[in-house]
C-alpha positions in Angstrom: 123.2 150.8 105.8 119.4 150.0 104.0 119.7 149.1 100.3 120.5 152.9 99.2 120.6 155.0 102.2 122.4 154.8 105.4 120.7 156.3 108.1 121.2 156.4 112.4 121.8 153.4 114.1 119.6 152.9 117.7 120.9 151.6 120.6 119.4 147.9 120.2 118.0 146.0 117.2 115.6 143.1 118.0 115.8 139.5 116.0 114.1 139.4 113.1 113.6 136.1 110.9 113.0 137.5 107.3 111.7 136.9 103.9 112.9 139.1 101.6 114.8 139.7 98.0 118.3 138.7 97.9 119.4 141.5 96.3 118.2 144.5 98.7 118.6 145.0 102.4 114.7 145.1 103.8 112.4 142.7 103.1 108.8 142.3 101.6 107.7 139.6 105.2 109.0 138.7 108.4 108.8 138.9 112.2 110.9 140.0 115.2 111.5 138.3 118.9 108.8 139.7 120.7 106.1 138.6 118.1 105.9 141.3 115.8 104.9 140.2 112.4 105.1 143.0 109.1 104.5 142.7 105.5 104.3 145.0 102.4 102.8 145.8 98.9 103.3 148.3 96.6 100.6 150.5 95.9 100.7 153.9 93.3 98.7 156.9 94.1 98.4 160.7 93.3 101.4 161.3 94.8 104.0 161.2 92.2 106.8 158.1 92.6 110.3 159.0 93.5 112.8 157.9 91.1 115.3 159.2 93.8 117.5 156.6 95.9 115.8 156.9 99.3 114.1 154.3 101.7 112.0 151.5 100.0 109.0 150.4 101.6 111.0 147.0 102.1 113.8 149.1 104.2 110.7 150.6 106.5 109.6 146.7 106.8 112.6 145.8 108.0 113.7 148.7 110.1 110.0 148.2 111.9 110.9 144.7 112.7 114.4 145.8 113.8 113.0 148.7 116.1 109.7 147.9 117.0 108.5 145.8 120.2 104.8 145.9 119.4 102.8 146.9 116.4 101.9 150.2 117.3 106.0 150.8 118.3 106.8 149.1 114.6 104.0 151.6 112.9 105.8 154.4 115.0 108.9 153.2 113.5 108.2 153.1 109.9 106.3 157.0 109.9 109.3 158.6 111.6 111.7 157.5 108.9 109.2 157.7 106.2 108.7 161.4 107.2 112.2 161.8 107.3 114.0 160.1 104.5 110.7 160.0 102.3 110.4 156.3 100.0 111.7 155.6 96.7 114.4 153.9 94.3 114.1 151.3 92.2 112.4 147.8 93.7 113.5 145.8 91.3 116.9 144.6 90.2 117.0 145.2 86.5 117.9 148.8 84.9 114.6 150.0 84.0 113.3 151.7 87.1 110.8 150.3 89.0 109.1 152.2 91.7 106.1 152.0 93.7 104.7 153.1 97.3 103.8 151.3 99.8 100.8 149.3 102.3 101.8 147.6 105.6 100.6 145.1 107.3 101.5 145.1 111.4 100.7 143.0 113.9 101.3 141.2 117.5 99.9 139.3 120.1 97.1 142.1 121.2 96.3 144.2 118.0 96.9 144.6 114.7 97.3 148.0 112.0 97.0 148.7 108.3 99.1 151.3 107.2 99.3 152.9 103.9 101.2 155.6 102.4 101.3 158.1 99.6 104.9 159.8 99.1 105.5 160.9 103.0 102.3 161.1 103.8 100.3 157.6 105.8 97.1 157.2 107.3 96.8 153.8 109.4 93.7 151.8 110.3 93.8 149.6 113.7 92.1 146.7 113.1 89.8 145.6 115.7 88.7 142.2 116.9 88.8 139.1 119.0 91.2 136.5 117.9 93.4 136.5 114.9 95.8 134.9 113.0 98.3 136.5 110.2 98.7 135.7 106.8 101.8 137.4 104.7 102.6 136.7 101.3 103.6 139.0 98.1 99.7 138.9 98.6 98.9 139.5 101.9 96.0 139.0 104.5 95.8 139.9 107.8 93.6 139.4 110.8 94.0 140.6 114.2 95.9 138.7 117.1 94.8 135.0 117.9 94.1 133.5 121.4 95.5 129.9 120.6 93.6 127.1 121.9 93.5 123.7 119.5 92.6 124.0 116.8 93.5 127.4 116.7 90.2 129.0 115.2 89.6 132.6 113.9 86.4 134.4 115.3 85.8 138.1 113.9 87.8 140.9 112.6 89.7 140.0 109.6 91.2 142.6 106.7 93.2 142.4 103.5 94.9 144.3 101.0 96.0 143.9 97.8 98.2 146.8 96.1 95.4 149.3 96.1 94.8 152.0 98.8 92.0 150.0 101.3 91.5 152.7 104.1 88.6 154.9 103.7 87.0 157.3 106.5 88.1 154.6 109.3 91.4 156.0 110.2 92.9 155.4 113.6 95.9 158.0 113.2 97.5 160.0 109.9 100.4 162.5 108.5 99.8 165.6 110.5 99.2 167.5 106.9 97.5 164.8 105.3 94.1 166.6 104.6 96.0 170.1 104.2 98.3 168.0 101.4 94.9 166.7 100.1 93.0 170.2 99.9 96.2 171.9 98.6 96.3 169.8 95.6 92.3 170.0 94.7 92.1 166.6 95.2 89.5 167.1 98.6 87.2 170.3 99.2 87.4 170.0 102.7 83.1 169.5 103.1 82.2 166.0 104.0 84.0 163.3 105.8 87.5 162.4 104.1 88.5 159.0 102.9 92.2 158.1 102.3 91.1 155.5 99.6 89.0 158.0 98.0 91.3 161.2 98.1 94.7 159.9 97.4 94.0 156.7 94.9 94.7 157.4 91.2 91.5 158.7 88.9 92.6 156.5 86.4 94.0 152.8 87.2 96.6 151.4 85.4 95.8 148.1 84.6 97.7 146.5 87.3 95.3 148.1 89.8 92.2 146.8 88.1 93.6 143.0 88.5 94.2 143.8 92.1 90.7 144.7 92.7 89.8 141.6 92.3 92.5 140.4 94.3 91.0 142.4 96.9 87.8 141.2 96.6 88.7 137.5 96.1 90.8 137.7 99.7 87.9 139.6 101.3 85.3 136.7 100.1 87.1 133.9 101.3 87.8 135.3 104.8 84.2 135.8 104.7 83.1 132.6 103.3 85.5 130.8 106.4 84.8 133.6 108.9 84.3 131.7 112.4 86.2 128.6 111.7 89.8 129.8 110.2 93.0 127.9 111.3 96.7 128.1 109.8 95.6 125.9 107.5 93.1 128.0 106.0 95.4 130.8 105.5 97.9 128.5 104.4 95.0 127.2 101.7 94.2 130.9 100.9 97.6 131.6 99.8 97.8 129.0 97.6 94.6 129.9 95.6 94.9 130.1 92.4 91.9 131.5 91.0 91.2 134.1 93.3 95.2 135.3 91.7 96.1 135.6 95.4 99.2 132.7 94.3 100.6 133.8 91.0 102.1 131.3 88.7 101.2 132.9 85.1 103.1 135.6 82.4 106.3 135.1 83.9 105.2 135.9 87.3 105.4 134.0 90.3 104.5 134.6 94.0 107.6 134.7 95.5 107.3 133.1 99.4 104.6 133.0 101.8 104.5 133.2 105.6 101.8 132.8 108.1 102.2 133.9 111.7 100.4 132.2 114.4 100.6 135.0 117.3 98.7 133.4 120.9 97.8 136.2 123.2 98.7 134.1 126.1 102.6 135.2 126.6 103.5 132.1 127.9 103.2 130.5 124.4 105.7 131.0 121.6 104.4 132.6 118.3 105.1 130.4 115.6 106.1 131.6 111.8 105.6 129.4 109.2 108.1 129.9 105.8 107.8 128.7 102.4 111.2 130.3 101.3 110.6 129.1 98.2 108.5 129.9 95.0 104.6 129.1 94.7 103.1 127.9 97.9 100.6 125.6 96.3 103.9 123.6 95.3 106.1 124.9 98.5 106.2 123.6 102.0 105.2 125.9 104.6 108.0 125.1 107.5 107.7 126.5 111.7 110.4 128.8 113.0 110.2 129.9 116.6 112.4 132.2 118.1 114.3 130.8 120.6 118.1 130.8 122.2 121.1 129.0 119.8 118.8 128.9 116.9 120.8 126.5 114.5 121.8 128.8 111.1 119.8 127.5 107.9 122.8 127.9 105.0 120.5 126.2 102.6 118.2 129.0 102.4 120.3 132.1 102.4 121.6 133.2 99.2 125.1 133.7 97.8 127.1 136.8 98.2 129.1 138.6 95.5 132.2 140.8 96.5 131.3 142.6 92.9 127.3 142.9 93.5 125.5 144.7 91.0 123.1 146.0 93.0 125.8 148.1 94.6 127.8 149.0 91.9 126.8 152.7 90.2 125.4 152.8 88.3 123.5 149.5 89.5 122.2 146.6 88.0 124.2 146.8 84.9 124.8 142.7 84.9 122.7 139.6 86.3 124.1 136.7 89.1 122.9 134.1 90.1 121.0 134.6 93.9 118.9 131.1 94.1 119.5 129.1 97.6 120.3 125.7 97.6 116.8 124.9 98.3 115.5 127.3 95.9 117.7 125.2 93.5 116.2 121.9 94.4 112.4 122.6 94.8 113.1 124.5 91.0 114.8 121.1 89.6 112.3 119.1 91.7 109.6 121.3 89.9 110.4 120.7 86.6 110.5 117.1 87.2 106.9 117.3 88.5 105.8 119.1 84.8 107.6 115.9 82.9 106.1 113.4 85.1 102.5 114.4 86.4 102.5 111.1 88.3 105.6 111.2 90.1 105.0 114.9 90.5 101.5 114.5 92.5 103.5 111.5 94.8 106.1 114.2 95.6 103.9 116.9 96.2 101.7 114.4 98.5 104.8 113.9 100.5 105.7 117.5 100.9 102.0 117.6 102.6 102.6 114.9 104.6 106.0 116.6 105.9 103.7 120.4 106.5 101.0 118.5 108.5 103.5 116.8 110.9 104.9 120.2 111.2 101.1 121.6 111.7 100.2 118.8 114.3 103.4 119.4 116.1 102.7 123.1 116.1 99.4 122.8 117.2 100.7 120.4 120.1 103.1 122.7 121.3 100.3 126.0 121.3 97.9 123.7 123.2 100.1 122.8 126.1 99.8 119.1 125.3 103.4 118.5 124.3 106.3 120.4 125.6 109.5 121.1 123.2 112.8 120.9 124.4 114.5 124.4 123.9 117.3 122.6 121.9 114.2 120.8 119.6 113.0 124.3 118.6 116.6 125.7 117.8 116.7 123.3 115.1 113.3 123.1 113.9 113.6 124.9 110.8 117.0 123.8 110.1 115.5 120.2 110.1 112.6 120.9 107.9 114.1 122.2 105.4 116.9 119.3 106.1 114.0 117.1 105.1 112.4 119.1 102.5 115.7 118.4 100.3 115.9 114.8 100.9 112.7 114.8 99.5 114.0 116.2 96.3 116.8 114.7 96.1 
């Protein structure tokens, strides 16, 4: 059962760790067991929304996750049932309809994929490089797969995208009647090479698009101004720019939660996803997760149920509740706080980077052989981070 469809089961789900709204079933980030890392952003096109209950592009991120034991298998994944059940619904839980299409970003330990779609019909872009790290937030940024030694440094290869179609003539695979769709529609003669970007984006941008444009170009300008040197740290720094409009913290808006997914190529080593799982990462604390055996449940950041759920009821969202975790709860009070007393504010926000570089160092530690973690150490690692995180606040 997805957020408004039901659809066949498979024989054998992977873990997943997710980020996601707590009202729907998908979510917008996340990664599975065997180091597969997705993300999504809504993007609008030529192709005309649909308004019709079907798969959101958060379903497809988590049914990729779910299904897919690579990138390319997770890619797979999402085009099958994207083909099949087509995207749409509302992504948003209020009753004005909200809908949008959708942009991927996929990766694992050896490659990494853009993916973006118009109705059912994709085109997908492998991204080619080195070494790579990933970088996932309602903003995302990606670069291909990283082999880890300390620092872990990026070398060539990188690629963003920032609700806009991005893939022009460099696609690796598409829709089987993606140019016929486009040539059908007058929107491509069928003379020159074809660009996905080109073809399918709308003639006229609403004005949404036009601020993510520069998005786009902001994200693209500081891989390129840190190309060669990049760590987690630099993503990490990325996501919390502010000027670029990457982190969002204006007109009611906010950036919801961040990840970044530090993927070695070397098997041996574990991938290790870093979580805000809460509001803002320039004011959030970016936590490790690793997926191990017996890993210890985290109550505090998983939100409340509701026998009665809105979002479920028909016709839906016809009332509000209240979804915020406990931590949400606290970094929000904590927050306030830090707007009535700047000084106090800037001493806890000095400890919460204190608390992500001893997470960091002991991350680092771990990916460079130096330091070997107990099994039962990583099981509650991100149990006792965020443990931490609301002493802190409290």
């Amino acid at each position: 059962q997805c957020t408004y469809l039901e659809i066949e089961q498979v024989e054998r789900t992977h873990a997943v760790v997710l980020s996601r709204p707590a009202w729907l079933w998908g979510a917008e980030m996340g990664a599975n067991e065997h180091g597969v890392c997705v993300g999504n952003e809504g993007v609008w096109t030529r192709e005309p929304v649909g308004e019709d209950e079907a798969l959101l592009g958060m379903d497809l991120v988590r049914l990729g996750l779910e299904r897919g034991s690579s990138a390319r298998e997770a890619l797979e994944v999402i085009t099958v049932l994207l083909e099949r059940y087509g995207q749409g619904g509302s992504c948003k839980e209020e009753p004005v309809s909200f809908v949008y299409h959708n942009t991927f970003l996929l990766a694992d330990r050896t490659e990494a994929w853009v993916l973006e779609t118009a109705g059912r019909y994709w085109a997908a872009q492998q991204i080619r490089g080195e070494r790579a790290l990933v970088i996932l937030g309602r903003r995302g940024v990606l670069s291909p797969p990283l082999n880890l030694t300390p620092p872990p440094a990026f070398a060539e290869g990188s690629r963003n995208i920032s609700n806009q179609l991005s893939i022009g003539r460099e696609i690796t695979a598409e829709h089987v009647g993606l140019r016929q769709r486009a040539r059908s529609q007058g929107w491509w003669t069928g003379d020159g090479e074809f660009s996905f970007a080109e073809v399918f984006s709308l003639p006229h941008q609403p004005a949404r698009m036009e601020a993510a444009k520069a998005r786009y170009r902001a994200g693209k300008e500081l891989l390129r101004q840190h190309a060669g040197h990049i760590t987690a740290e630099t993503f990490m720094a990325i996501l919390r720019d502010k000027d670029s409009g990457i982190c969002v913290d204006s007109e009611g808006f906010r950036t919801a939660g961040s990840m970044v997914s530090v993927l070695p190529q070397d098997p041996a080593l574990p991938c290790v996803h870093f979580f805000t799982a809460t509001p803002d990462p320039s004011r959030s604390v970016f936590k490790p997760f690793v997926f191990v055996a017996n890993i210890k449940p985290v109550p505090q950041v998983r939100s409340p149920t509701f026998r009665d759920d809105p979002a479920k009821q028909i016709p839906r969202f016809q009332s509000t509740v209240d979804r915020r975790h406990e931590l949400y709860r606290r970094h929000q009070a904590a927050l306030e706080l830090m707007e009535r007393d700047q000084e106090w504010g800037q001493k806890l926000l000095q400890t919460l980077r204190d608390l992500e570089k001893q997470g960091l160092e002991g991350m680092n530690a771990l990916l460079g052989g130096s330091v070997a973690h107990p099994q039962e150490e990583l099981a509650d690692l991100f149990f006792d981070c965020v443990e931490a995180e609301m002493k802190f606040y409290t």
